[in-house]
N, C-alpha and C positions, 0 to 999 in steps of 0.2 A: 705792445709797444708803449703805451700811454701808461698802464700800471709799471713796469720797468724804468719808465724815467723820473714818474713818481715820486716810486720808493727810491731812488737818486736822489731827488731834490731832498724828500720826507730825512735820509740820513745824512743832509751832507754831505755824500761821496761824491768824487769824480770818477771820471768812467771814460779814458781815450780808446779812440778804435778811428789809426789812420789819420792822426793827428785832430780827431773833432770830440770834444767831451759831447758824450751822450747825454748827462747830465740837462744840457741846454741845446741839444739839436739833437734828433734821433733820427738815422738817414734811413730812406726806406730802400730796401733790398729788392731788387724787381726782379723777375726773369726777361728775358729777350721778349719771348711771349704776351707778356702783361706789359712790357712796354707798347709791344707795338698795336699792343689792343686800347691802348691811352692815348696813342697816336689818332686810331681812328676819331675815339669818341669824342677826341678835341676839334679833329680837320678833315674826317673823313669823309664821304660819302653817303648819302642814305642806305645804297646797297650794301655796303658795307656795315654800317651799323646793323641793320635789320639783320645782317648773317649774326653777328656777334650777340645779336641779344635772343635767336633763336636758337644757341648753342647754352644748354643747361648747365652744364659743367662749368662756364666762365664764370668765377665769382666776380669777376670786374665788372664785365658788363652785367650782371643782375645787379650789383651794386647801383649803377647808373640808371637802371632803372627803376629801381627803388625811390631813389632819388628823385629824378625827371617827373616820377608820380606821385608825388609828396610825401613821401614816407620818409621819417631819418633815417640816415643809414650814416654809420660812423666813420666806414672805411671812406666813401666819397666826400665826407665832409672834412676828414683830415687832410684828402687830396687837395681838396677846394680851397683849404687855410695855409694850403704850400703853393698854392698859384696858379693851380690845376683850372681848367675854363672847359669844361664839357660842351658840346654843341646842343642849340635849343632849339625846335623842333617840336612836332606834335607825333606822337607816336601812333601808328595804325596795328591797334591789338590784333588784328583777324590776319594782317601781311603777318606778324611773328607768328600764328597763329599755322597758317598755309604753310610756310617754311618749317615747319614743325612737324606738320602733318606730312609732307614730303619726304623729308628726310627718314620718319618712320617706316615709311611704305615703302622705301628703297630700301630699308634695310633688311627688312621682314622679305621685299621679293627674294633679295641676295641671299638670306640664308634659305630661301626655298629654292632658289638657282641651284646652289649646291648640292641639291642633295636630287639632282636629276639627272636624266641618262646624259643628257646635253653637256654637262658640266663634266661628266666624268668622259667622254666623246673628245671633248674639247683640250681638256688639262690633258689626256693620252695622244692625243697628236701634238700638242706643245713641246712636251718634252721629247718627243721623236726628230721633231723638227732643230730643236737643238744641238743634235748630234749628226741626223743622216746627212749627205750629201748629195745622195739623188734617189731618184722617186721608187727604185729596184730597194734599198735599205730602209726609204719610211714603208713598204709593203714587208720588209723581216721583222723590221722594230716592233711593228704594228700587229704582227701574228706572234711576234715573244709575248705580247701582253696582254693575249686573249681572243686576238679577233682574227679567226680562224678563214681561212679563204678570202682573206684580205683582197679587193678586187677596186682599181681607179672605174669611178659611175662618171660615163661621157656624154656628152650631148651637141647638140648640132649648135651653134651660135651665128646666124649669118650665115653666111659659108666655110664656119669654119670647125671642128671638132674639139671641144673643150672640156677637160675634167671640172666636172662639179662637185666631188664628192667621193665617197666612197661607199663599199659594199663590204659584208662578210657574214658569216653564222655564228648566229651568238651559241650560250651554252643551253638553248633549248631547242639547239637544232634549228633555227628560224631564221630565216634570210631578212637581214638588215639593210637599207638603206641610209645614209648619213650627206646630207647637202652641205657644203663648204656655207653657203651665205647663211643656214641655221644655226652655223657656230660664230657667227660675223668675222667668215674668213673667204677670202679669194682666192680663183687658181693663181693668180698674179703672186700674193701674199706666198704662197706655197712654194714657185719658181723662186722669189727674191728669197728667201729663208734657205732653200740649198744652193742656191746660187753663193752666197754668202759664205758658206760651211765649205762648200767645194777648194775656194778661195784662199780657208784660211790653213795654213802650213801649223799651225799649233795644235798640238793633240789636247782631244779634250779628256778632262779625267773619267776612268772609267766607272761610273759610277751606276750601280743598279737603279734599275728605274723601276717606276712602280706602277700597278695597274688600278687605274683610276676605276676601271670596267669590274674589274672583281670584287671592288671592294661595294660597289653599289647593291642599296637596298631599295627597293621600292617605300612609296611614301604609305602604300597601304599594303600591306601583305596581303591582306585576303580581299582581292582588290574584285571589284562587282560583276556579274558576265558582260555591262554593256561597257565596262572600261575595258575587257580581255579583248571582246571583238573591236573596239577601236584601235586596240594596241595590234590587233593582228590586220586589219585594215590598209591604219596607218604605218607599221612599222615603226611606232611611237608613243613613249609610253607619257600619258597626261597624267598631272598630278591632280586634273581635273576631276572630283566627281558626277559620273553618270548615272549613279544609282537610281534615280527615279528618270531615266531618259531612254526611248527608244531610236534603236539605230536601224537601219534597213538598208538595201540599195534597189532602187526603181529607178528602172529604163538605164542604165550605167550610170547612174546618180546617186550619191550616198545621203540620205536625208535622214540628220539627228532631229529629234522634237521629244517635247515634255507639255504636262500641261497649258505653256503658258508659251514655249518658245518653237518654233521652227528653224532649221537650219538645213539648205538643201547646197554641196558639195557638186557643180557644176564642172570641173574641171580648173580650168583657168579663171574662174569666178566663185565666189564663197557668197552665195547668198541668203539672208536672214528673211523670212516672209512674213513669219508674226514676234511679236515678242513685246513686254512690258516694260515701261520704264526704270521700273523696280529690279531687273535681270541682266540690266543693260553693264553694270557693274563687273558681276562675275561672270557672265556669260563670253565678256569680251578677253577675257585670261582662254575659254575656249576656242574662240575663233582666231585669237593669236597662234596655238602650240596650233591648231590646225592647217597655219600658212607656212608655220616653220615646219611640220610635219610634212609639207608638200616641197617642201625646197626654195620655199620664196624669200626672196630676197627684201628684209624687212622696210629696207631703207626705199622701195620700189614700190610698195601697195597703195594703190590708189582705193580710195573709201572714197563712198558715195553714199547720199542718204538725210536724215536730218539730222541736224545741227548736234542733239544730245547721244547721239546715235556717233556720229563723226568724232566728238570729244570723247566718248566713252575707249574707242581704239585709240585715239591719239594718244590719251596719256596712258594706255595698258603698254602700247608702242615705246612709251617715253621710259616706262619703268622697266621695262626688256634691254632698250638702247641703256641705260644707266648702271645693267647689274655684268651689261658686253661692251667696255669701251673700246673694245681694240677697234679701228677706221676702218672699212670697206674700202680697196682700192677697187678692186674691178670687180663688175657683177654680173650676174646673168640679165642681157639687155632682152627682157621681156615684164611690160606692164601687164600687173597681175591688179585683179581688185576684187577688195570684199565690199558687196552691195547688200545695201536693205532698200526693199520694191516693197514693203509692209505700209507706209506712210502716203 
């Protein structure tokens, strides 16, 4: 911009664009985007700015920060000589910092989302649900796309009988269990979606659909004996490795442990007995797929225990809720908790 008007002045020339000589004003060209982000940094928000300067791609807001921490930087100084008034502030490096790291970790779960049975579970009833209009067509749709002996899995609620889920045999011959609140879906959800469809008088295009189920790879082919017997266990396949962890069942209780951790599978309680601070990280990615492995309704687990123990699920919790926004209308009304009695 600044060399272009330059060589202008340097030859002499004039230069109209829209009735304004270039020559002696050079207008700057924004996008919608980069205005509304000069919006903020002029009147915005703290939350707002700290989003914007935790986003690497914005060369505006780096700009501004460049700037705010003494560095020249030519683009905001052009801004600043056209009238431009940034907001001043003291900047908290570790908040952009945090934001940064979040956003990583969501992304990284999300493509590990993807490439689990849950995901492909999840996207195969979607698109079923898009079309069937009662519960007799999402069990055909559902067996065109692989899932053999398709069967609604009920349960008592109160006094009343309520689909939770489903059932069928996969292609290793092996009886499947699948929980509505593991995919962050409801029976409610399910009625309203055909309810919907029934409704509507317009054909929907006939369009093939695709099986999310077949096309699944596991995350480790040659996957460890102590992940087969949990997957045959649980009816769920963890991306967790168990390779150095033994599994067992004492007294009708499933109790995983490794050097260092315990974990004893009580039923309606998932309790930890030993474990180190150092395990509390990845361990808790295992006791998550373990409550969603049970059918438990994420948004319903009650955690008990200490404090680093408590935060350790809450955000594993947080980055589960983040990679499934679809809302929870109705859930299975039973508190369920994972406890550590170690402390």
């Amino acid at each position: 911009m600044k060399d272009f008007q330059k060589r202008l002045n340097t030859l002499g020339l004039d230069f109209e664009l829209d009735g304004i000589n270039l020559k002696d004003t050079f207008p700057l060209f924004l996008s919608p985007s980069q205005i509304e982000t000069l919006e903020i940094l002029h009147q915005g928000s703290e939350d707002q700015i700290y989003t914007l300067l935790s986003d690497r791609d914005n060369k505006l807001a780096r700009a501004f920060f460049e700037h705010h921490s003494g560095f020249k930087n030519l683009v905001m100084q052009e801004l600043i000589e056209r009238g431009f008034s940034p907001l001043k502030f003291v900047i908290d490096i570790e908040r952009i910092n945090a934001i940064i790291v979040h956003k990583d970790e969501s992304t990284k779960t999300k493509a590990s989302y993807e490439k689990t049975l849950s995901f492909c579970y999840k996207s195969d009833l979607m698109q079923v649900l898009e079309r069937a209009k009662n519960e007799k067509e999402v069990q055909l749709m559902m067996q065109s796309l692989g899932y053999k002996d398709f069967a609604y899995k009920q349960k008592t609620i109160g006094s009343k009988r309520s689909k939770v889920g489903f059932s069928f045999i996969n292609k290793h011959n092996r009886s499947m269990t699948v929980y509505y609140a593991s995919l962050q879906l409801s029976a409610s959800d399910i009625r309203a979606k055909l309810l919907k469809n029934s409704k509507n008088t317009l054909q929907i295009a006939n369009k093939t659909m695709h099986s999310f189920l077949d096309d699944y790879v596991p995350l480790n082919v040659k996957k460890s004996i102590q992940n087969t017997i949990f997957e045959k266990i649980y009816a769920f396949d963890t991306s967790f490795d168990l390779t150095y962890w033994y599994i067992k069942e004492i007294n009708g209780q499933i109790v995983l442990q490794n050097k260092s951790t315990q974990i004893s599978d009580e039923g309606n309680t998932i309790v930890v007995k030993r474990y180190t601070s150092n395990d509390l990280s990845s361990n808790a990615r295992l006791l998550v797929d373990m409550a969603i492995a049970k059918g438990w309704d994420l948004e319903k687990i009650l955690i008990t225990g200490s404090q680093e123990f408590i935060a350790s699920i809450e955000h594993e919790l947080l980055l589960r809720k983040d990679n499934n926004n679809e809302n929870n209308k109705e859930s299975i009304q039973e508190m369920l908790a994972i406890n550590n009695i170690g402390m």
